[in-house]
N, C-alpha and C positions, 0 to 999 in steps of 0.2 A: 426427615419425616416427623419425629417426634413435635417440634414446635409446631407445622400443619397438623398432624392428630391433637393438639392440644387446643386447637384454633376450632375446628370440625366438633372436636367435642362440647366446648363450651357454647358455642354460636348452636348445635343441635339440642346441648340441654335448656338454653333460654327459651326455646321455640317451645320443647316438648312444656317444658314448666307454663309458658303461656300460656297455651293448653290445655293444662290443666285448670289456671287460678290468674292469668295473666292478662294483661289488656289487648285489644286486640291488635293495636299500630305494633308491639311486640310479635305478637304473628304476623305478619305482614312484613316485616321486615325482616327477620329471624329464618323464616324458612327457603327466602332467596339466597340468601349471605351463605347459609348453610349449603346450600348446592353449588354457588358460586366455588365454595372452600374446599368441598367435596370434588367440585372441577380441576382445582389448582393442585389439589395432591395426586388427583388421578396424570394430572398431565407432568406432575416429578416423577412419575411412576420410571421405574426400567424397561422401556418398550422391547420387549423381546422377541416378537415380530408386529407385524403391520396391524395383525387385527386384535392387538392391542388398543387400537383408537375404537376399536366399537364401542367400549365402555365408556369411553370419554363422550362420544355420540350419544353413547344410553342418556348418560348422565345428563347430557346439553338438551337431548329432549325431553326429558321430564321437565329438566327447568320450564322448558314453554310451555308444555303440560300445567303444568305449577302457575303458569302467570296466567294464563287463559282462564283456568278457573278463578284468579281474582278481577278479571276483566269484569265489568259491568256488560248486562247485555246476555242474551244466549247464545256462551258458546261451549258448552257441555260436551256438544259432538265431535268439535275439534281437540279438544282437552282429551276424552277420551283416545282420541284417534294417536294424537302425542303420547301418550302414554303406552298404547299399544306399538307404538314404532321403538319407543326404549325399551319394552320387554323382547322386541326383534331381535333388535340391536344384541342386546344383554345372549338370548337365545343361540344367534350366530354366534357370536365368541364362543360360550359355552361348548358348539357342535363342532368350533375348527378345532378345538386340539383334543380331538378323540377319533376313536375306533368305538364305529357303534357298535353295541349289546345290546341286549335286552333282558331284562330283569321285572318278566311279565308282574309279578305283584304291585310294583310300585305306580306303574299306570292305570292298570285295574285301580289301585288306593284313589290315584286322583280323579279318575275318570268319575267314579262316586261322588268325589267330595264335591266334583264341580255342577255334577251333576243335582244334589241337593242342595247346595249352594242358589241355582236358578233356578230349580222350584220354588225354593222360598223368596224368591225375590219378583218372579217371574209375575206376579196380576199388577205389581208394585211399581214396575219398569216402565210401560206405556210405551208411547216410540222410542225409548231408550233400550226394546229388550234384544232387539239382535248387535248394537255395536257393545255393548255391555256382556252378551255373553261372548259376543268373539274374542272381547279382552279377556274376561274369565280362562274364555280357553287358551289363549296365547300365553296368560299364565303358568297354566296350569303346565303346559309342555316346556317352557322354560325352570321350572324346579325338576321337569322329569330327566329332560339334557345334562342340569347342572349335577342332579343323584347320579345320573347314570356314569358321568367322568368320573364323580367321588367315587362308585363300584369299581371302576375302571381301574385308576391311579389314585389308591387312597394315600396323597398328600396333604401338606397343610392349604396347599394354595387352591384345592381342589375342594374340602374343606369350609375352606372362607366364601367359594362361589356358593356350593350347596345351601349353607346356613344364612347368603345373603338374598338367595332366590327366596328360600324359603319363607325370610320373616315378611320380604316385598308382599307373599300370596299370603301371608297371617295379615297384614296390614290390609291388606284388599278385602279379605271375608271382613272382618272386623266392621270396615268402612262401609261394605252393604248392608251388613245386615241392621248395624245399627242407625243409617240412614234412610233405610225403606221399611225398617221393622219396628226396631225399639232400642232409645235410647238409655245409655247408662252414665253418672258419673263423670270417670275417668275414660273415657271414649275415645276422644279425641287426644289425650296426653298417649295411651297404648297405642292407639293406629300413626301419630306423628314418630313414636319413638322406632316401630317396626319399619316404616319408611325409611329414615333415616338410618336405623341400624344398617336393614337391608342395601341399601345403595352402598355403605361405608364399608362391607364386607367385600362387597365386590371390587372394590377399588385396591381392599386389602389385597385383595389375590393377584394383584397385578404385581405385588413386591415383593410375594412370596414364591 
């Protein structure tokens, strides 16, 4: 694993540093490589049962998610639509190795957050506002699955899922609001780096 984590990190911080100050063929290039590498270590992974490969699945559709949006042409809707199938994806894993609870605070938290989240976004969307907020929400219940195991079984591997749902939905608010509200900066280097954190966490938890 270690020379694949060494592979994944450096190919994620070329991308992120492009990002920030880089040329663009570096992004374009950097960000596939990156999930491609992201692929390879998920599938060294120790499959400990079947739905193990959902992650590998997440992973495989963001990738299309990922190339759709450098597609020429509008295909925003489908991009979207991929990306909502990898937070599925990511969400069913999360829900098969538990016994559900409920730990009413933390859905209340996000039910708000997402809920302010599409106010502010909401005159900004245009036909994009109901596949936009269904991802928001599809979100939003894949960090609540992935907390609610960590309440459950506070492991390491429980842990890595939590903190990589969680940076995915940091990376997502980041990404709206600064694209239908107000740009900053370092924008794009924060929301590439929580992307890819996010995904690489989850992948972690497959080893753990």
């Amino acid at each position: 694993m270690l020379w694949s984590f060494i592979a994944v990190f450096f190919s994620g911080w070329l991308y992120v540093d492009a990002s920030y100050r880089g040329p663009v063929w570096q992004r374009w290039l950097f960000k596939p490589v990156t999930l491609l590498l992201l692929l390879m270590l998920a599938w060294q992974a120790p499959m400990f049962s079947a739905t193990g490969y959902l992650v590998l699945a997440g992973l495989f559709a963001s990738l299309v998610g990922d190339a759709l949006t450098q597609l020429p042409g509008q295909r925003t809707l489908y991009a979207i639509g991929a990306f909502f199938l990898s937070h599925l994806l990511y969400t069913i894993w999360f829900a098969s190795s538990m016994t559900m609870s409920f730990f009413w605070p933390l859905p209340l938290a996000l039910i708000i957050i997402g809920a302010l989240l599409i106010a502010a976004l909401w005159t900004r969307l245009e036909e994009y506002r109901w596949p936009v907020s269904t991802f928001i929400g599809m979100t939003l219940v894949m960090v609540w699955l992935a907390a609610e195991q960590w309440f459950l079984r506070p492991t390491d591997a429980a842990l890595s899922g939590f903190a990589g749902a969680s940076l995915l939905l940091l990376g997502n608010i980041i990404w709206y609001l600064t694209h239908y509200r107000r740009r900053f900066h370092a924008d794009s280097a924060i929301v590439a780096a929580c992307y890819f954190g996010g995904h690489f966490l989850i992948v972690r938890a497959l080893y753990l």
